[in-house]
PyMOL Python script that loads the backbone (N, CA, C, O; Angstrom):
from pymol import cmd

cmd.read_pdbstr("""\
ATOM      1  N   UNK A   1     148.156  84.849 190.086  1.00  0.00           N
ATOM      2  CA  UNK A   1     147.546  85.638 189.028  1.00  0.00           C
ATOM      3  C   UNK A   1     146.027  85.484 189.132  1.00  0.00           C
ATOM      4  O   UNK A   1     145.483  84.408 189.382  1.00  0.00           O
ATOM      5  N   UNK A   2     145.351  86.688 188.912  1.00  0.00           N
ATOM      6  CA  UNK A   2     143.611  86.738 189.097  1.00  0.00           C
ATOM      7  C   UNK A   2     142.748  85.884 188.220  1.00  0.00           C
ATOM      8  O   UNK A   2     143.313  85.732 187.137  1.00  0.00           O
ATOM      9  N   UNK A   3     142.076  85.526 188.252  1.00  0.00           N
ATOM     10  CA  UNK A   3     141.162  84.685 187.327  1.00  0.00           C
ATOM     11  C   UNK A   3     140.203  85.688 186.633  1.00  0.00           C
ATOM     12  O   UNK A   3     139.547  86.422 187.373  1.00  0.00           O
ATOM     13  N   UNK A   4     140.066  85.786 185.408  1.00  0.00           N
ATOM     14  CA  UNK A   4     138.759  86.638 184.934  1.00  0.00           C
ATOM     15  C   UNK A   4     137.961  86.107 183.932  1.00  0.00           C
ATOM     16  O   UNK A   4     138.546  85.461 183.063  1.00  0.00           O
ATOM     17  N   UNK A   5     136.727  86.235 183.852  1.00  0.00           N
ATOM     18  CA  UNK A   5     135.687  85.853 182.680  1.00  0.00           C
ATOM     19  C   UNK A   5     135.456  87.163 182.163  1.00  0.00           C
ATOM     20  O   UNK A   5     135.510  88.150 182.897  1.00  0.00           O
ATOM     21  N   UNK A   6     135.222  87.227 181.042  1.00  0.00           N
ATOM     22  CA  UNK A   6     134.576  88.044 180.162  1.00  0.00           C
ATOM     23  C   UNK A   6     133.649  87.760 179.197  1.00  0.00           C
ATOM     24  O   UNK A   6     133.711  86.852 178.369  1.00  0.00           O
ATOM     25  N   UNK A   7     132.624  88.734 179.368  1.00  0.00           N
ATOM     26  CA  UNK A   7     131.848  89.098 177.718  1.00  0.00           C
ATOM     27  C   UNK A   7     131.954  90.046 177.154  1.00  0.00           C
ATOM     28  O   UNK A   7     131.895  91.174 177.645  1.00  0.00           O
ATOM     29  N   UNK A   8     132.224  89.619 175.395  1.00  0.00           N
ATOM     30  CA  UNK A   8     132.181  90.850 175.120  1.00  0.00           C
ATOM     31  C   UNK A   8     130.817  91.827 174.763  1.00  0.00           C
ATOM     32  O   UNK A   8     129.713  91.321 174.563  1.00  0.00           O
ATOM     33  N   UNK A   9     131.029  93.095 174.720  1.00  0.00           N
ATOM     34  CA  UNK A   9     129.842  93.357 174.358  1.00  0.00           C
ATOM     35  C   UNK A   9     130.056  94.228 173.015  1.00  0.00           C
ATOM     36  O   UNK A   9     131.003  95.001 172.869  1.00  0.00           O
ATOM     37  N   UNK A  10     129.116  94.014 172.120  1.00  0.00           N
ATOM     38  CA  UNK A  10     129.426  94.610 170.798  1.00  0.00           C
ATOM     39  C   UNK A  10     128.958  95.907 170.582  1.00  0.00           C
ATOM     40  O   UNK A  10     127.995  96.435 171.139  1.00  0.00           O
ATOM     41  N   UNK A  11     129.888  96.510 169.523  1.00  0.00           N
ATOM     42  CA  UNK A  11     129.871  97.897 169.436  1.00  0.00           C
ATOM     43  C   UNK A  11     130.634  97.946 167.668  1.00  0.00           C
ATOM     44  O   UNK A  11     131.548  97.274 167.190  1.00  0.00           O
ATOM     45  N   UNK A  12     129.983  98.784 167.207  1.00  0.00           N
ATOM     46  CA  UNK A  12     130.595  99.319 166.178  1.00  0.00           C
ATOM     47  C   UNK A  12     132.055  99.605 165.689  1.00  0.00           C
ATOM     48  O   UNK A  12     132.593  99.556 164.583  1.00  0.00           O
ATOM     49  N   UNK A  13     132.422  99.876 166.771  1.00  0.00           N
ATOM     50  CA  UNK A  13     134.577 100.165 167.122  1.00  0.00           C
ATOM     51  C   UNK A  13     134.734  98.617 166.319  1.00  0.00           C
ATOM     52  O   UNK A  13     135.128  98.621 165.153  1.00  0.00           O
ATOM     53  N   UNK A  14     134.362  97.131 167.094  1.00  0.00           N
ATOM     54  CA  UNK A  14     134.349  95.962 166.795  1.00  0.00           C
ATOM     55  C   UNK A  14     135.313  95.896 165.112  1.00  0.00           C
ATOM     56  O   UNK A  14     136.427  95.474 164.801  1.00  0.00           O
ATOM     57  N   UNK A  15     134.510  96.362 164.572  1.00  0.00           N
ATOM     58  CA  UNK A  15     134.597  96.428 162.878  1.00  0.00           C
ATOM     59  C   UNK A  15     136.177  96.642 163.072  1.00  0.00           C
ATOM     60  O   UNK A  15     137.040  95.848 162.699  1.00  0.00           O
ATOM     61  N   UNK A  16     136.423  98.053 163.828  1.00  0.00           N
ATOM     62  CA  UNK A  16     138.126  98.447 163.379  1.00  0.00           C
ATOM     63  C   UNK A  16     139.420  97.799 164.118  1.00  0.00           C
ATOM     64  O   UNK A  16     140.615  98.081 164.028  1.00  0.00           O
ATOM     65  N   UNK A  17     138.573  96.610 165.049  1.00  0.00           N
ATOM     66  CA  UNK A  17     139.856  96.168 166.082  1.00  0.00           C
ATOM     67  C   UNK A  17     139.523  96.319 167.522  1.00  0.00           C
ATOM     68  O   UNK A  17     139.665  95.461 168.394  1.00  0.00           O
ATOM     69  N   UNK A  18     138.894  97.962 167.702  1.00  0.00           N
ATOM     70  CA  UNK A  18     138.490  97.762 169.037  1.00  0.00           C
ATOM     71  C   UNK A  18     137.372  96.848 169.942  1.00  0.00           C
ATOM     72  O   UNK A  18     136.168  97.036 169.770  1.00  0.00           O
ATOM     73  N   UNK A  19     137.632  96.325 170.451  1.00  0.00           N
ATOM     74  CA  UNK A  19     136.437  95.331 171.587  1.00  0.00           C
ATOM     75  C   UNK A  19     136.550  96.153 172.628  1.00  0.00           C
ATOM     76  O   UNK A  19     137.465  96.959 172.799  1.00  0.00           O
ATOM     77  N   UNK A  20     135.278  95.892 173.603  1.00  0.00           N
ATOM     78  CA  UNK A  20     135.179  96.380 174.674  1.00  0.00           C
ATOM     79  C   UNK A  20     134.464  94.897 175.434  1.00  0.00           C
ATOM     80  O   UNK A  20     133.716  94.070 174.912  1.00  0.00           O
ATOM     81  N   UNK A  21     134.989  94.939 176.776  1.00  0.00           N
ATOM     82  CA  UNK A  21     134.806  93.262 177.355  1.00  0.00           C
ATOM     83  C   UNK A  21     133.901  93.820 179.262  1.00  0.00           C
ATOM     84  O   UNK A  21     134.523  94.277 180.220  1.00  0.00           O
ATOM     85  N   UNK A  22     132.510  93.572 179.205  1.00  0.00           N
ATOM     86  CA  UNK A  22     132.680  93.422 180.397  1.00  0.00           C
ATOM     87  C   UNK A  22     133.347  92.191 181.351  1.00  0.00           C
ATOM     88  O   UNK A  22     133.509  91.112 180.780  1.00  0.00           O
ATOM     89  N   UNK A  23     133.685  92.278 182.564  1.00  0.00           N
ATOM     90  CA  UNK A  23     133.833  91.441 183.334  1.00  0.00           C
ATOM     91  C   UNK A  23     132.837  91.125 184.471  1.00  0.00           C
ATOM     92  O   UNK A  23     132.577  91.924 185.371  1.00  0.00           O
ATOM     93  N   UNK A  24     132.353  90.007 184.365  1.00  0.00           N
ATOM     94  CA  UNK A  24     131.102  89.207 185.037  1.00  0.00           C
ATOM     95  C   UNK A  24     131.152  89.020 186.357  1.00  0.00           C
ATOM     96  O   UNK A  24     130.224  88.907 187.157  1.00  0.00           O
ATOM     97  N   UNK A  25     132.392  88.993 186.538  1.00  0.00           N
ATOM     98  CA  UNK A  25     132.107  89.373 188.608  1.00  0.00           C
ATOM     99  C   UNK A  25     131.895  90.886 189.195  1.00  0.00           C
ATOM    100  O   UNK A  25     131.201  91.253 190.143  1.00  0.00           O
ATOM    101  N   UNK A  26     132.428  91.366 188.630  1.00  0.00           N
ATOM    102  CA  UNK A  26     132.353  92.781 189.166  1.00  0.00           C
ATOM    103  C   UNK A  26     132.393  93.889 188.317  1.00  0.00           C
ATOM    104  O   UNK A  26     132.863  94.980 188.640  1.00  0.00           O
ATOM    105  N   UNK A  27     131.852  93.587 187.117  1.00  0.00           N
ATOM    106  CA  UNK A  27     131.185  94.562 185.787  1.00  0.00           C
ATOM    107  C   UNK A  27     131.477  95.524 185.478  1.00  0.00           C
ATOM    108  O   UNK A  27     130.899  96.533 185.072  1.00  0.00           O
ATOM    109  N   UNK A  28     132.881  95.106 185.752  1.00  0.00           N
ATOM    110  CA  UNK A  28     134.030  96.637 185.217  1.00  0.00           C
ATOM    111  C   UNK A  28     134.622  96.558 183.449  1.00  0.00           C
ATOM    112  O   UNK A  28     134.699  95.507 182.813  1.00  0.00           O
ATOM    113  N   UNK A  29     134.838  97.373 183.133  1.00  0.00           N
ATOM    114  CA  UNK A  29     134.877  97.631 181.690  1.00  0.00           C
ATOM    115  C   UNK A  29     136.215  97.301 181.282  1.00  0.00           C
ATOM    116  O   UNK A  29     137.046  97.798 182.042  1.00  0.00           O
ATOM    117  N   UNK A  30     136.686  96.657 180.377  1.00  0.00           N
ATOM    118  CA  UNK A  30     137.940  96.240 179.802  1.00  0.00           C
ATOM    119  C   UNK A  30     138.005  96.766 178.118  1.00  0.00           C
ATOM    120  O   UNK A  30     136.996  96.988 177.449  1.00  0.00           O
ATOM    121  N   UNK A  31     139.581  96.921 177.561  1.00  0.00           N
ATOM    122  CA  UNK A  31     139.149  97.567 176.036  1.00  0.00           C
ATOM    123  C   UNK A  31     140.399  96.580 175.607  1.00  0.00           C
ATOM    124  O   UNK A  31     141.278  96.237 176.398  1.00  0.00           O
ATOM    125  N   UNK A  32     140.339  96.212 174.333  1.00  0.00           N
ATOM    126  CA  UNK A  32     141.639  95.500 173.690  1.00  0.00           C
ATOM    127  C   UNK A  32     141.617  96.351 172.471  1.00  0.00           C
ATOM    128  O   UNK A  32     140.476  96.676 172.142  1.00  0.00           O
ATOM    129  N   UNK A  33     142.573  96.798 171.713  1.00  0.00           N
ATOM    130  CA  UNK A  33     142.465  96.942 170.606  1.00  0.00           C
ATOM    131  C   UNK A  33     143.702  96.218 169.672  1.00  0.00           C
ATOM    132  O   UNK A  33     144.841  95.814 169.901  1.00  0.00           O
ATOM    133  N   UNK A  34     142.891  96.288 168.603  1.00  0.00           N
ATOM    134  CA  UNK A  34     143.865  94.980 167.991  1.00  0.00           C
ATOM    135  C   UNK A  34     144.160  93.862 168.430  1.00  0.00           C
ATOM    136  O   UNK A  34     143.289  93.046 168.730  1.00  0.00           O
ATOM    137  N   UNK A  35     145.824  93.551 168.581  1.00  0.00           N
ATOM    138  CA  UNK A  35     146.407  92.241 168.963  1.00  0.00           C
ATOM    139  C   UNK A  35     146.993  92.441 170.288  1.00  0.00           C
ATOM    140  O   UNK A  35     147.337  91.441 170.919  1.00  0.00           O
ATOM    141  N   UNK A  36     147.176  93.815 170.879  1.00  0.00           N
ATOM    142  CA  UNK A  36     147.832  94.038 172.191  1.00  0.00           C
ATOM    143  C   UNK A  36     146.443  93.225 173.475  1.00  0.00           C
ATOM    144  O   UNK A  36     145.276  92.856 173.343  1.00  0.00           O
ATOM    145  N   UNK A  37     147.452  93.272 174.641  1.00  0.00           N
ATOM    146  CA  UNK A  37     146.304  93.297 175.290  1.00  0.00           C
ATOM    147  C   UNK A  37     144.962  93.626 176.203  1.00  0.00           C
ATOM    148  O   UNK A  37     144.611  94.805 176.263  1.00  0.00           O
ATOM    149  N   UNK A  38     144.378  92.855 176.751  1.00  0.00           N
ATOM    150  CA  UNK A  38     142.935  93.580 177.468  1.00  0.00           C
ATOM    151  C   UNK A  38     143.797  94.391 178.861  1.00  0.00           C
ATOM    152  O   UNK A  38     144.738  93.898 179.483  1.00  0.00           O
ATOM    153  N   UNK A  39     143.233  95.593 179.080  1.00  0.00           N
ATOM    154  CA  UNK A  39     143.258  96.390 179.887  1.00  0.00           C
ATOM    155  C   UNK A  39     142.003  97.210 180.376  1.00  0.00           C
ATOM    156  O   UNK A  39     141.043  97.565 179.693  1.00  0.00           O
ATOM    157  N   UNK A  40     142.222  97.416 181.652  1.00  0.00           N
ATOM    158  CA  UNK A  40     140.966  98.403 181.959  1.00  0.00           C
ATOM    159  C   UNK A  40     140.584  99.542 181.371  1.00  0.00           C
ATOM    160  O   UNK A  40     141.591 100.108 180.946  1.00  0.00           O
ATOM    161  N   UNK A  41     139.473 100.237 181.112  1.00  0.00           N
ATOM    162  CA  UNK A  41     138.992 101.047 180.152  1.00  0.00           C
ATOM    163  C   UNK A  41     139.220 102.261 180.986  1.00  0.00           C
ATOM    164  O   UNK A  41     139.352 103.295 180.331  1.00  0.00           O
ATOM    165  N   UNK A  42     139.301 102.382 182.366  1.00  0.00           N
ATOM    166  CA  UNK A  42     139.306 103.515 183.288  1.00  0.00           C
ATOM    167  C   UNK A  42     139.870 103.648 184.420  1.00  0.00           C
ATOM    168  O   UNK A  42     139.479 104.419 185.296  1.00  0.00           O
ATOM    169  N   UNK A  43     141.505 102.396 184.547  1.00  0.00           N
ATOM    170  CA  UNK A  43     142.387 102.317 184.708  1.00  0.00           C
ATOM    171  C   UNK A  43     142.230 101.972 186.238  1.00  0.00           C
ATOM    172  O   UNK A  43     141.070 102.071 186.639  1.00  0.00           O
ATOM    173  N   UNK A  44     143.253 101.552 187.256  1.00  0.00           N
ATOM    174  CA  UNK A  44     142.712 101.000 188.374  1.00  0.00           C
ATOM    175  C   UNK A  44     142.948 101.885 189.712  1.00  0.00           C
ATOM    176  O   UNK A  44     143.958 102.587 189.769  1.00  0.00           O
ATOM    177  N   UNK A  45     141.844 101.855 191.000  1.00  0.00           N
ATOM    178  CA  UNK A  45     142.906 103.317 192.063  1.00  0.00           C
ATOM    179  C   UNK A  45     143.575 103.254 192.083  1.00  0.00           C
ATOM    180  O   UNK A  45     143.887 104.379 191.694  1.00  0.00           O
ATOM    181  N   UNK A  46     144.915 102.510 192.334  1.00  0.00           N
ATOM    182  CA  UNK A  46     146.073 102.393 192.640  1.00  0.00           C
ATOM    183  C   UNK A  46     146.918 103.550 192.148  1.00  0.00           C
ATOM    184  O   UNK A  46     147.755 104.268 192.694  1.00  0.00           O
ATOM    185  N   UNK A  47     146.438 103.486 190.996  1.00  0.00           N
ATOM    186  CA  UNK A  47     147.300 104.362 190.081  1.00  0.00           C
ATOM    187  C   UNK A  47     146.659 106.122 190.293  1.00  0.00           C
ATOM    188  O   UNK A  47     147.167 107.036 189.644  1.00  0.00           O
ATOM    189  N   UNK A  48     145.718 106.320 191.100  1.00  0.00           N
ATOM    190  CA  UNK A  48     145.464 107.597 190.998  1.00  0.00           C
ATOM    191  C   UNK A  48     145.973 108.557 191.787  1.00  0.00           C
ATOM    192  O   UNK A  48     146.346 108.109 192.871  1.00  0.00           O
ATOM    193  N   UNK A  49     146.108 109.577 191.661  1.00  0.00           N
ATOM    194  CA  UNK A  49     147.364 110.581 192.480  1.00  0.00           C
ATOM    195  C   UNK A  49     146.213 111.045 193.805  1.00  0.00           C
ATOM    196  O   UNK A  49     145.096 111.534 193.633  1.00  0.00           O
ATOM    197  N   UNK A  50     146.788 110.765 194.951  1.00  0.00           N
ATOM    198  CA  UNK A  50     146.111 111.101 196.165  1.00  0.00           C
ATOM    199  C   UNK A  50     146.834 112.429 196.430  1.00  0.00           C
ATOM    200  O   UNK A  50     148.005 112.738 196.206  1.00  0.00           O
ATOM    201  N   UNK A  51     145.850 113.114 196.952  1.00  0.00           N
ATOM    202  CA  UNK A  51     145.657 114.462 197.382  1.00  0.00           C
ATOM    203  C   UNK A  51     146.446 114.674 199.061  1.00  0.00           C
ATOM    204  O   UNK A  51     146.403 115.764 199.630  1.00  0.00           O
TER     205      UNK A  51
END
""", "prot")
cmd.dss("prot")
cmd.show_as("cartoon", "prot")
cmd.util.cbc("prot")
cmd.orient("prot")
């Protein structure tokens, strides 16, 4: 399993549950909302439909 650090960075959403987290090695964007958990904000290639 990957190792990750995060910061979060604050935003107004904050107030309703949403966080938004960069990640410090490679400064890709993460979102949690509520109690579920952190996921990527713009999801990973793997998952994108090749042409």
């Amino acid at each position: 399993m990957p190792w990750y650090s995060f910061s979060e960075i604050w935003t107004p959403l904050s107030m309703f549950g949403v966080k938004l987290y960069r990640e410090k090695n490679e400064r890709k964007l993460w979102v949690k909302v509520g109690n579920k958990k952190r996921r990527r904000l713009f999801g990973h290639k793997d998952h994108r439909m090749e042409e």
